[in-house]
C-alpha positions in Angstrom: 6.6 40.7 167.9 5.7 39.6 171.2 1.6 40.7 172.5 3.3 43.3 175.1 5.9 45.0 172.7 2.7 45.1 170.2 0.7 46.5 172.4 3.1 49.2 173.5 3.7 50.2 169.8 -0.3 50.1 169.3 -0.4 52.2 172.3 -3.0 49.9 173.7 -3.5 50.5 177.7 -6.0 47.8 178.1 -7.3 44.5 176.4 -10.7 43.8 176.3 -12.0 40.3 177.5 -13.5 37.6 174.9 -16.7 38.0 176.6 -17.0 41.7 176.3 -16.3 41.6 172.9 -18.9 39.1 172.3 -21.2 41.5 173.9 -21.0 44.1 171.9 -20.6 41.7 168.9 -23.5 40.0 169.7 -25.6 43.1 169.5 -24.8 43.5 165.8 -25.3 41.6 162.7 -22.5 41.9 160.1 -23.6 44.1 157.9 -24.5 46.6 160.9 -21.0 45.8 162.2 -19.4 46.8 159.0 -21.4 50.0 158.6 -20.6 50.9 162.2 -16.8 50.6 162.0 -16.9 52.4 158.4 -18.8 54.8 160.6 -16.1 55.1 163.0 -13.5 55.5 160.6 -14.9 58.2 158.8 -15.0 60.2 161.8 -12.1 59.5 163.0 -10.3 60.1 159.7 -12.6 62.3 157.9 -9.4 64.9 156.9 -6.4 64.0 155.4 -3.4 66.3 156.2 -1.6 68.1 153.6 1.9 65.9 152.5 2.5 62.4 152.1 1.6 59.6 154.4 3.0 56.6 155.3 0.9 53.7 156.7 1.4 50.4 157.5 -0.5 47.9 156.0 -0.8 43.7 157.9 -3.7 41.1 158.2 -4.2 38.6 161.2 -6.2 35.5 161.1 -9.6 35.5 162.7 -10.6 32.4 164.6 -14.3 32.1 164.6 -15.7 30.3 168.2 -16.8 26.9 166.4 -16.5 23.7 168.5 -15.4 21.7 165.0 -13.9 19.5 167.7 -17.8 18.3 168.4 -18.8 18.0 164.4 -16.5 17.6 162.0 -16.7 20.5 159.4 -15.6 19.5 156.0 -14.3 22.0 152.8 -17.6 21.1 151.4 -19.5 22.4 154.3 -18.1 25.8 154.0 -18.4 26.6 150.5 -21.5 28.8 151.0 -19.6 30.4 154.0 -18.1 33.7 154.3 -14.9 32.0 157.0 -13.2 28.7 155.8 -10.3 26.3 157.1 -7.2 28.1 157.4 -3.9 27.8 158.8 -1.2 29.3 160.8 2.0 28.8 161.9 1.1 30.6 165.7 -2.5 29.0 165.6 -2.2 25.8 163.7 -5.4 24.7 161.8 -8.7 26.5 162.4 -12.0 28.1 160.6 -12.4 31.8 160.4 -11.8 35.1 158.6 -8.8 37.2 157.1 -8.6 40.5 158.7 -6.8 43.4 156.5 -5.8 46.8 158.5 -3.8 50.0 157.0 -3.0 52.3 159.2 -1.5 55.6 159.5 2.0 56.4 160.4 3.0 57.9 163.1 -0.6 58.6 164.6 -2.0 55.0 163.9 -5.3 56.2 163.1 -7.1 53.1 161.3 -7.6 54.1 157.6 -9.3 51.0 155.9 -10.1 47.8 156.5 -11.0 44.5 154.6 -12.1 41.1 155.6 -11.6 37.7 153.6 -11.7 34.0 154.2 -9.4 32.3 156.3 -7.7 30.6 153.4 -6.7 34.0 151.1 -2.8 35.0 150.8 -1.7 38.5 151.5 -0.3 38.7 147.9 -3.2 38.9 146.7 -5.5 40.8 149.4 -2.5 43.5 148.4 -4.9 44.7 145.3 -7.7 44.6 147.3 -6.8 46.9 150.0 -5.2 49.4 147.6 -8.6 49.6 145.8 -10.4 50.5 149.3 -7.8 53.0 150.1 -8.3 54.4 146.8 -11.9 54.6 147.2 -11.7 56.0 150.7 -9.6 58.6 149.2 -6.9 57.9 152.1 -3.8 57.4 149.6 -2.3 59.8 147.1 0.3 59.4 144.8 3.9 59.5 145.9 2.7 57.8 150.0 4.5 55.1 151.1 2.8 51.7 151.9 4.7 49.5 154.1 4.1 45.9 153.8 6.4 42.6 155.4 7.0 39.8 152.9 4.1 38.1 153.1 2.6 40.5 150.3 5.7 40.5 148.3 5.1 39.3 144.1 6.8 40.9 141.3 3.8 42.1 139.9 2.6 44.1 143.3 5.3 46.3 143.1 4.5 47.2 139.9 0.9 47.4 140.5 1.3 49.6 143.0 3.8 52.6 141.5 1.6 52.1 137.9 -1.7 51.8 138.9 -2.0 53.4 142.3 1.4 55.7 142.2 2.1 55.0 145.7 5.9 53.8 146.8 5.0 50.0 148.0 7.6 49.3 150.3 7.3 45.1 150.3 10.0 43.5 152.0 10.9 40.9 149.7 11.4 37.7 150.3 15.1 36.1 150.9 15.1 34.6 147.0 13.7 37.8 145.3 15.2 38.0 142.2 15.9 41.5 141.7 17.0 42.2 138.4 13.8 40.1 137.4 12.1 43.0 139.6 14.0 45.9 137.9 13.4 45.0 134.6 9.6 44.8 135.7 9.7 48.1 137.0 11.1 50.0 133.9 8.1 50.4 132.5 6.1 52.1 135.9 6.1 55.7 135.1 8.6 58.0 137.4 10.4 54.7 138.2 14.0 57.1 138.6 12.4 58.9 141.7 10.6 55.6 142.9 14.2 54.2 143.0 16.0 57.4 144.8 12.6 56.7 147.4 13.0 53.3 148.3 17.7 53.9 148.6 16.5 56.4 151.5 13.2 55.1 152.8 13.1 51.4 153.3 12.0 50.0 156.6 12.0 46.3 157.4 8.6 45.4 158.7 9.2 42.0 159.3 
């Protein structure tokens, strides 16, 4: 989605520069920074509304400001390090962080957030941010999670109506094998209205 047709669905007005966010950054160490933004989300979202939610859960890569151009960093040097080498297709190769976000549906209200190494998939961050929802108490069963493809597995969508009893809508991927996914599914509790859920409900976050 291009950055102006994001920012329009974010409802974003203005972008802060890199040097005022390294300003405000800079004033913090991490675990202050994690505390604060907890901080902020509990008061923003300290009531849930009665009903199901929907929210929208995506990561983005975070490129840390390291001139590996200068030293050459090797795997070897970051294995003590919270970032690592990653890669993506928009950024190419670089060393930094996994950002995890779920939001809330229409309102976008910020719900939970998680932060991995560069290097994780989003298959398997898909547990992880379940579990903080859970323990935020910002999901309950029968809310829909939207996800794009790159959290699809087999298992997720089971993990997510057995374990969480949420309706996990993963776009799946072009070679999903679906009666390998149905079979799967048949033993999820309520699976009959899970089904009838995702016929009416399914939106293609791509």
């Amino acid at each position: 989605m291009p950055k102006k047709k994001l920012r329009k669905f974010m409802r974003i007005t203005s972008v802060p520069s890199e040097n005022e966010v390294y300003s405000i950054m800079s004033s913090f160490d991490p675990e202050q920074f994690i505390n604060f933004v907890i901080g902020l989300l509990n008061n923003v979202c300290s009531r849930r509304k009665r009903g199901l939610s929907h929210i929208i859960i995506d990561s983005t890569d975070i490129n840390l400001d390291l001139n590996w151009f200068k030293r050459k960093i090797s795997k070897k040097m970051l294995e003590e390090r919270e970032f690592k080498w990653g890669h993506s297709k928009h950024r190419g190769y670089f060393i930094g962080m996994k950002l995890s976000l779920a939001m809330e549906y229409p309102s976008l209200k910020p719900l939970a957030f998680i932060v991995n190494e560069a290097n994780v998939s989003e298959y398997t961050v898909y547990p992880q941010i379940l579990e903080e929802l859970k323990r935020r108490k910002k999901i309950r069963p029968g809310d829909m999670l939207y996800f794009n493809k790159g959290y699809f597995s087999y298992e997720n969508y089971v993990i997510g109506i057995a374990k969480y009893k949420i309706v996990p809508l993963i776009f799946p991927r072009i070679n999903c094998n679906y009666n390998k996914l149905f079979d799967m599914l048949r033993n999820a509790a309520n699976i009959t209205s899970i089904f009838h859920l995702w016929n009416c409900s399914v939106i293609p976050f791509s």
